[in-house]
C-alpha positions as CSV (number, residue, x, y, z in Angstrom):
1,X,62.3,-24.2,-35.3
2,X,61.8,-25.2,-31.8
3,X,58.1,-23.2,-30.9
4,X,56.9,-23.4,-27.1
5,X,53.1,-23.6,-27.1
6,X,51.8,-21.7,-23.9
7,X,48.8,-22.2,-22.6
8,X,46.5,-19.5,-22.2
9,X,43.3,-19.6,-19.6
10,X,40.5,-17.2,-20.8
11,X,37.2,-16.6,-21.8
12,X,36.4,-16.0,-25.5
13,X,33.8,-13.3,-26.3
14,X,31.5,-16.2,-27.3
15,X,31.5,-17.7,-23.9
16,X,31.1,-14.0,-22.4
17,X,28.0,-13.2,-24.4
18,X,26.4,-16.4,-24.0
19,X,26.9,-16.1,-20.2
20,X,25.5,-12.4,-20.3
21,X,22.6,-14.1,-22.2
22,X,21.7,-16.1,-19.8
23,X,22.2,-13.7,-16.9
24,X,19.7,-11.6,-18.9
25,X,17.0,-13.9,-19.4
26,X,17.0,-15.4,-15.3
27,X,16.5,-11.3,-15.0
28,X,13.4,-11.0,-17.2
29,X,12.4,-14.1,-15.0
30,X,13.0,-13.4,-11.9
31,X,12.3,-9.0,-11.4
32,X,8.6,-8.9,-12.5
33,X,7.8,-12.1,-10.3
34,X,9.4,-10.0,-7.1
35,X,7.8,-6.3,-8.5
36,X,4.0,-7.9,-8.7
37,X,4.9,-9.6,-4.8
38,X,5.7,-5.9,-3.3
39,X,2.4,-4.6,-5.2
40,X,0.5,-7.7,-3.6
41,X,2.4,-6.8,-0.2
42,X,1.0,-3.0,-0.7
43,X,-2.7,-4.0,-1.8
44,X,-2.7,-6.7,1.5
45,X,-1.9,-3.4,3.5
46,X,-4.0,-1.0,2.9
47,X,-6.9,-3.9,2.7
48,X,-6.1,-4.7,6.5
49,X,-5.2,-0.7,7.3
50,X,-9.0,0.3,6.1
51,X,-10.3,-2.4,8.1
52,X,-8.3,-1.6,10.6
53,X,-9.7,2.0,10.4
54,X,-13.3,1.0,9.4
55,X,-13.4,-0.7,13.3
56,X,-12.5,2.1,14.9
57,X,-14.6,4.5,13.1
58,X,-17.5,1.9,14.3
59,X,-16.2,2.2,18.1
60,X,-16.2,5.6,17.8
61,X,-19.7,6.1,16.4
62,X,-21.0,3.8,19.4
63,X,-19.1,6.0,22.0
64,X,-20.5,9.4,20.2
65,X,-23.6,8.4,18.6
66,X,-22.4,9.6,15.2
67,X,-19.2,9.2,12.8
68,X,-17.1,11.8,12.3
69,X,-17.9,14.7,9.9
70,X,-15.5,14.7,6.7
71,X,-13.8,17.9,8.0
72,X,-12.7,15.9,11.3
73,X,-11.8,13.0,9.5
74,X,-10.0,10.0,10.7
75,X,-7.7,12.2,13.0
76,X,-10.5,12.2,15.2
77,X,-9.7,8.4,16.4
78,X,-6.1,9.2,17.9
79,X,-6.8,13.4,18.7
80,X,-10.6,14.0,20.5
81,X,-12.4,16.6,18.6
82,X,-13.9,19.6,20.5
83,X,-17.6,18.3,20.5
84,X,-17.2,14.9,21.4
85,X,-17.9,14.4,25.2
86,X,-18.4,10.6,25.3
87,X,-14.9,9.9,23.4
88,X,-13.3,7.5,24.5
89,X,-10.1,7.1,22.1
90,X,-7.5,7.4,21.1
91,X,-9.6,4.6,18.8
92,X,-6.2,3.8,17.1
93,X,-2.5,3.0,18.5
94,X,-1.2,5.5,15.6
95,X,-2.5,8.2,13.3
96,X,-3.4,6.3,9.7
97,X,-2.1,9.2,7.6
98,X,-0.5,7.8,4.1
99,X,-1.4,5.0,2.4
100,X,1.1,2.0,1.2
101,X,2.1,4.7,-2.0
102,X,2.5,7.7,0.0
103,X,-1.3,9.0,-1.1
104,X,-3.6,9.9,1.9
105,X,-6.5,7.9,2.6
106,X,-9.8,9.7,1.7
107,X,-12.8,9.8,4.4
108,X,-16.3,10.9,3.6
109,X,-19.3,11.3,5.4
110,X,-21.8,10.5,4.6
111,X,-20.5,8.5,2.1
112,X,-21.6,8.1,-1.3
113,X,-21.4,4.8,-1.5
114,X,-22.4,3.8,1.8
115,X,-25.2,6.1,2.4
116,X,-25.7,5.2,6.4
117,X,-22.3,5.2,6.7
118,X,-18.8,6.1,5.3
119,X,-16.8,6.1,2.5
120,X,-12.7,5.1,3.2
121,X,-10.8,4.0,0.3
122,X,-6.9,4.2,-0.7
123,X,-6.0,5.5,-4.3
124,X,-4.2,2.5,-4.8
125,X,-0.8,2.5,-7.3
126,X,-2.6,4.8,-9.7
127,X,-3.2,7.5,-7.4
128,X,-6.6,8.9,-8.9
129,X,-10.1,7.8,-7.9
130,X,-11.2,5.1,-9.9
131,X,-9.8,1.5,-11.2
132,X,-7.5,0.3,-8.6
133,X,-8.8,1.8,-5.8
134,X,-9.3,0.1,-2.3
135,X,-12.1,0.8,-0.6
136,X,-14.4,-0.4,2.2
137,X,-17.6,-1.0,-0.4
């Protein structure tokens, strides 16, 4: 009995599993860590955006004497409103329309939180007014 012994080069299901073990933990390592930095990235932009905003509302209200009403809203810093003689805009390069999650920003005056002034805040990831919103109070 003359029996050739060949030589065969291949994973065992053992060593596939224990690899896709491993590939899944790095995963449940790894994805949330680079989820909560876009959420950060979002939060860090609408932060500057309002501020961004809550400047030119203040140029505006020096050029006009007043802010504008909640029916004008913020497009009154990029397109001049009918009553405003003394504008001097556009008061921003672009028109802030959406916020970092695709929700428009929300303008009041006068505010209800700043009652000399304004109220401009983002709905944030939830979408709804309340926890999670970014405002300029």
């Amino acid at each position: 009995m003359n029996r050739t012994r060949t030589n065969r080069s291949a994973f065992t299901l053992i060593e596939l599993l224990l690899v896709l073990v491993i590939l899944s933990i790095l995963a449940a390592v790894v994805v949330p860590k680079f989820t909560n930095r876009s959420e950060q990235a979002r939060e860090a932009a609408a932060k500057t955006e309002i501020s961004s905003v809550d400047n030119a509302l203040d140029q505006f209200e020096i050029d006009n004497g007043r802010y504008p009403s909640s029916e004008e809203g913020i497009a009154a810093l990029t397109t001049q409103p009918g009553n405003c003689p003394n504008w001097k805009g556009p008061y921003l390069k672009r028109p802030v329309v959406l916020d970092p999650w695709g929700n428009p920003y929300i303008y009041r005056f006068p505010g209800t939180h700043n009652a000399n002034g304004f109220d401009l805040l983002s709905l944030g990831p939830t979408g709804r007014e309340g926890d999670g919103n970014i405002t300029n109070w």
